[in-house]
N, CA, C and O of each residue as an XYZ file, in Angstrom:
376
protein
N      56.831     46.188    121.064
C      57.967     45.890    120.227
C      59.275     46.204    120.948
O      60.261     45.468    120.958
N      59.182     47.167    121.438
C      60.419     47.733    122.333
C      60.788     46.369    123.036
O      61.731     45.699    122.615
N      59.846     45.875    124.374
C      60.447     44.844    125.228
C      61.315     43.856    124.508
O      62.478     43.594    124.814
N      60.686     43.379    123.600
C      61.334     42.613    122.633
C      62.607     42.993    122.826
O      63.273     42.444    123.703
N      63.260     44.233    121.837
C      64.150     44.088    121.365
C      65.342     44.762    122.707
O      66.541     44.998    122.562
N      64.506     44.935    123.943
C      65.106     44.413    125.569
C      65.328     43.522    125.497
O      66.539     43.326    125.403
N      64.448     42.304    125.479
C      64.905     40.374    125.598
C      66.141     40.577    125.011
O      67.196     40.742    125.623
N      65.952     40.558    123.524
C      67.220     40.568    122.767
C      68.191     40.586    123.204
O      68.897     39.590    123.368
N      68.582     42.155    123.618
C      69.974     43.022    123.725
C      70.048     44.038    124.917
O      70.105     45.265    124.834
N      70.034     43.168    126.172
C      69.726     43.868    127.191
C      70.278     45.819    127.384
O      69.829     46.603    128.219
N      71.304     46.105    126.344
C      71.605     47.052    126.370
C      70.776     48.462    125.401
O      70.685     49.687    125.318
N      70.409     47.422    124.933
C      69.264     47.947    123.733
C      68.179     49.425    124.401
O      67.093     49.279    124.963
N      68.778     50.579    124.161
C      67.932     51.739    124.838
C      66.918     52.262    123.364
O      67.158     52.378    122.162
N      65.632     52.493    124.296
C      64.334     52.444    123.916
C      64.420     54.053    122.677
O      63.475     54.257    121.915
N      65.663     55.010    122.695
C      65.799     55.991    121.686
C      66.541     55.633    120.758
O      66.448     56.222    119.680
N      67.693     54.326    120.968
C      68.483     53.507    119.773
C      67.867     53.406    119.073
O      66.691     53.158    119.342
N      68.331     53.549    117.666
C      67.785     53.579    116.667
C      68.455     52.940    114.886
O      68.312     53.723    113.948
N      68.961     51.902    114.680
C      69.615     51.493    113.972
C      69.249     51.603    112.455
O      68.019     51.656    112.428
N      69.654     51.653    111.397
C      68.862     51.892    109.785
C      69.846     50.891    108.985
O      71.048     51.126    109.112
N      69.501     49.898    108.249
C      70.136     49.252    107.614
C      69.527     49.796    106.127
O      68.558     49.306    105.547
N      70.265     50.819    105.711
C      69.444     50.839    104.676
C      70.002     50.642    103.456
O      71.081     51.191    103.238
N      69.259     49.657    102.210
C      69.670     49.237    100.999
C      69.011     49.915     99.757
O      67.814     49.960     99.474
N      70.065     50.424     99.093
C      69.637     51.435     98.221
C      69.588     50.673     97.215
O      70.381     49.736     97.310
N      68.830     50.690     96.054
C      69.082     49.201     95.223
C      68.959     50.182     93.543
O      68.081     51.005     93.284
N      70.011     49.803     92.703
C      70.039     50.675     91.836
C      69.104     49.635     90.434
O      69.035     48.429     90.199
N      68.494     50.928     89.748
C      67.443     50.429     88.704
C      67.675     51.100     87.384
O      68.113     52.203     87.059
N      67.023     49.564     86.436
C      67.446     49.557     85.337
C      66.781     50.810     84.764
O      65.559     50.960     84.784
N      68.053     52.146     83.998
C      67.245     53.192     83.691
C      67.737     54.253     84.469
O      67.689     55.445     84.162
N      68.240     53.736     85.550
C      68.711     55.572     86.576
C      70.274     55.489     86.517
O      71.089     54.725     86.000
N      70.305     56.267     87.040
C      71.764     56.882     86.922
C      72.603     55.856     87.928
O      72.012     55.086     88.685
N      74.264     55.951     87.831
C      74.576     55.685     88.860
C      76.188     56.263     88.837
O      76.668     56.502     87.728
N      76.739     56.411     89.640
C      78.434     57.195     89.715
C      78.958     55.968     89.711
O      78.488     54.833     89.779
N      80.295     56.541     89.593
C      81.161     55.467     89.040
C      82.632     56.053     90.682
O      83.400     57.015     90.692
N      82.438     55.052     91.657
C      83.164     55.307     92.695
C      84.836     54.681     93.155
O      85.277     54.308     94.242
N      85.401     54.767     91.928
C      86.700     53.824     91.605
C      87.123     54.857     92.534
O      86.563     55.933     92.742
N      88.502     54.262     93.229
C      89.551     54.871     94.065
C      90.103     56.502     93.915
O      90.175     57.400     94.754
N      90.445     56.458     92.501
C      91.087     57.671     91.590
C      91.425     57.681     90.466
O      91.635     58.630     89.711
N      91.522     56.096     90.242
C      91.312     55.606     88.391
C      89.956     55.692     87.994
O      88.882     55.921     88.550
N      90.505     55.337     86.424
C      89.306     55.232     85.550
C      88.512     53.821     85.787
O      89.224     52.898     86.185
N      87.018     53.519     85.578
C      86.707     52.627     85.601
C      86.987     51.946     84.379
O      87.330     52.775     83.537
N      86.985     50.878     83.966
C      87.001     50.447     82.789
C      85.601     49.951     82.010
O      84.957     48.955     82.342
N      85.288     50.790     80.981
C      84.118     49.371     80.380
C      84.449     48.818     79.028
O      84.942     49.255     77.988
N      83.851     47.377     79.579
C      84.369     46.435     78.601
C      82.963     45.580     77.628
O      81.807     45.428     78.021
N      83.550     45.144     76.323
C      82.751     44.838     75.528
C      81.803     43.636     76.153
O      80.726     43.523     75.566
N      82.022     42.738     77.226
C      80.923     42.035     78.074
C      81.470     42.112     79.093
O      82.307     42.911     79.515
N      80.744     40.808     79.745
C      80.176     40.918     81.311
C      82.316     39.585     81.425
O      82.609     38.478     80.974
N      82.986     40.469     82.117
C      83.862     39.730     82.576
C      85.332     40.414     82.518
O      85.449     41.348     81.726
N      86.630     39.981     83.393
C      87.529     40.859     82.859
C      88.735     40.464     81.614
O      89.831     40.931     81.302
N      87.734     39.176     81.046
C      88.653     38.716     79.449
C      88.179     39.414     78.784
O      88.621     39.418     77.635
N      86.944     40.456     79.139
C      86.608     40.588     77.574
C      87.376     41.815     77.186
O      88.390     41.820     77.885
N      87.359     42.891     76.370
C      88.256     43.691     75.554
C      87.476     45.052     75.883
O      86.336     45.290     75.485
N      88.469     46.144     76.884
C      88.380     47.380     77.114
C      87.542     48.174     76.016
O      88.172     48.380     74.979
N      86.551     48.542     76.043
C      86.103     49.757     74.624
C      85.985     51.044     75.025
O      85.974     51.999     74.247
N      85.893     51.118     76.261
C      85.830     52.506     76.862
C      86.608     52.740     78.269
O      87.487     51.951     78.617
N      86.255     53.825     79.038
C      86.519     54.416     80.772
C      85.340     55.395     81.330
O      84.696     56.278     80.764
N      85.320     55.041     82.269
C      84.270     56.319     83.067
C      85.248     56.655     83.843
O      85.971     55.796     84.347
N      85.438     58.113     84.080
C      86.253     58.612     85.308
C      85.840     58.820     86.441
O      84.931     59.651     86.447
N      86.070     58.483     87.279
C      85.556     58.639     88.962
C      84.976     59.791     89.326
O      85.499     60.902     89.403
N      83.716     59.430     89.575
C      82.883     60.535     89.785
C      81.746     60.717     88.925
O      80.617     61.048     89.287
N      82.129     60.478     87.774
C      81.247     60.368     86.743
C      79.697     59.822     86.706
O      79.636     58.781     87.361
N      78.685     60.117     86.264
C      77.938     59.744     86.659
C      77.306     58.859     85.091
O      77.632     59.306     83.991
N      76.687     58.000     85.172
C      76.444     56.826     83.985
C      74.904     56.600     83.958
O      74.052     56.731     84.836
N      74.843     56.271     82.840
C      73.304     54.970     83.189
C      73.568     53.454     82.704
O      74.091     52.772     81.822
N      73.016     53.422     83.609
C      72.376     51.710     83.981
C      71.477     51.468     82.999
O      70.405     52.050     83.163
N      71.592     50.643     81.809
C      71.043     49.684     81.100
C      70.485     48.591     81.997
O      69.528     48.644     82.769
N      71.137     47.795     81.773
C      70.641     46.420     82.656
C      71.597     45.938     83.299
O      72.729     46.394     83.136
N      71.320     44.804     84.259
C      72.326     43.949     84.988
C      72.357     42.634     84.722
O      71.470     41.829     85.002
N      73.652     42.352     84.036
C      73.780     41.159     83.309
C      73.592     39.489     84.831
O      73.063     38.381     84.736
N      74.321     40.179     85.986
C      74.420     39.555     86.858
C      74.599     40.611     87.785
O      74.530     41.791     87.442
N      74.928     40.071     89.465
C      75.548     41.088     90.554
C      77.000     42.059     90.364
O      77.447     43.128     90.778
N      77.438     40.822     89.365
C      78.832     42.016     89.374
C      78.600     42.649     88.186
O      78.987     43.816     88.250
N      78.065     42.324     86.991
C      78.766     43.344     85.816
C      77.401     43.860     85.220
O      76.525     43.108     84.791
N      77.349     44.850     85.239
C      76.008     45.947     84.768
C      76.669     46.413     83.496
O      77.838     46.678     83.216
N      75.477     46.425     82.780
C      75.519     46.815     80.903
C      75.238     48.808     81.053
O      74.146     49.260     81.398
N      76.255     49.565     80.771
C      76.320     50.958     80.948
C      76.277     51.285     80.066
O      76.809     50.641     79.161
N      75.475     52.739     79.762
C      76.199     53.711     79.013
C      76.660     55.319     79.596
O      76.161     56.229     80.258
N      77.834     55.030     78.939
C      78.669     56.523     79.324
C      77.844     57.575     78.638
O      76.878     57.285     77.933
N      78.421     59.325     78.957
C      77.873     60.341     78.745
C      78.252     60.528     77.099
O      77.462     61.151     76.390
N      79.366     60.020     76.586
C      79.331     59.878     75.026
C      78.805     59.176     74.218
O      79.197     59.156     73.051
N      77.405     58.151     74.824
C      77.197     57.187     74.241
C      77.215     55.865     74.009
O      76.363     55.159     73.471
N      78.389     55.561     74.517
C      79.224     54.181     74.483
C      78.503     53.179     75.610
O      78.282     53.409     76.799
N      78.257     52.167     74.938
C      77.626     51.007     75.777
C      78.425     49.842     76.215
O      78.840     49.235     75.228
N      78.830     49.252     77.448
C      79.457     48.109     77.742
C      78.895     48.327     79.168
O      78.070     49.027     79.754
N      80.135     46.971     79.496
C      79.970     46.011     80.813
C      80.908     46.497     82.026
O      82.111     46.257     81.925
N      80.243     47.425     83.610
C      81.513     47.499     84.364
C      81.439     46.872     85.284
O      80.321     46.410     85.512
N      82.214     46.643     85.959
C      82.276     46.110     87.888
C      81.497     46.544     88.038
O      81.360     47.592     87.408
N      80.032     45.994     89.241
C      78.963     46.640     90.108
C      79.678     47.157     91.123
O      79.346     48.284     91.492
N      80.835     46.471     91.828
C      81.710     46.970     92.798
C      82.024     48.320     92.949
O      82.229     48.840     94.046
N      82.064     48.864     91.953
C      82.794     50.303     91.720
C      81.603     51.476     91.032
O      81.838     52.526     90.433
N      80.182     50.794     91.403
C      78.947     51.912     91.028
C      78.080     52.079     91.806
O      77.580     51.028     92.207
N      77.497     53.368     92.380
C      76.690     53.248     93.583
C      75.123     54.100     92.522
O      75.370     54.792     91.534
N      73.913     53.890     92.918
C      72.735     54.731     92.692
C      73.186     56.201     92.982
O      74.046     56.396     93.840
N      72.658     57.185     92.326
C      72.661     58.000     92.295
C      71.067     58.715     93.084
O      69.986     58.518     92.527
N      71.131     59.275     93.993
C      69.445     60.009     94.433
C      69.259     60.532     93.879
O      68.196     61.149     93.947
């Protein structure tokens, strides 16, 4: 396997070691909420017409209901409250 990835990338040394790794978050686990320094917003659906009902504050950590699509995941906050935030701005939690 090594020579191979010689052909490849002639610079390619045999202790290089690269990790692409994709953490993939699931319906049911946790996940933080990684906005800049604002609040995230969640909203009553999946989009940004629909109507603010809540915030997660940065850092915060949430669960993941479901994923309506790639961008907008169905949350609930630590008070309860269920809506729709940016996937952009939520990472899995380990």
């Amino acid at each position: 396997m090594w020579e191979i990835y010689d052909r490849i990338d002639p610079n390619f040394k045999s202790n290089d070691l690269v990790l692409d790794v994709n953490v993939n978050a699931t319906e049911g686990g946790k996940v933080k909420v990684i906005t800049r320094e604002s609040n995230l917003n969640i909203r009553k659906g999946p989009g940004t017409d629909q109507p603010i009902v809540g915030k997660a504050a940065h850092g915060d950590v949430i669960t993941l209901i479901s994923k309506a699509n790639d961008q907008w995941w169905l949350v609930r906050d630590n008070d309860g409250e269920e809506g729709y935030c940016y996937s952009q701005y939520l990472e899995p939690v380990q």
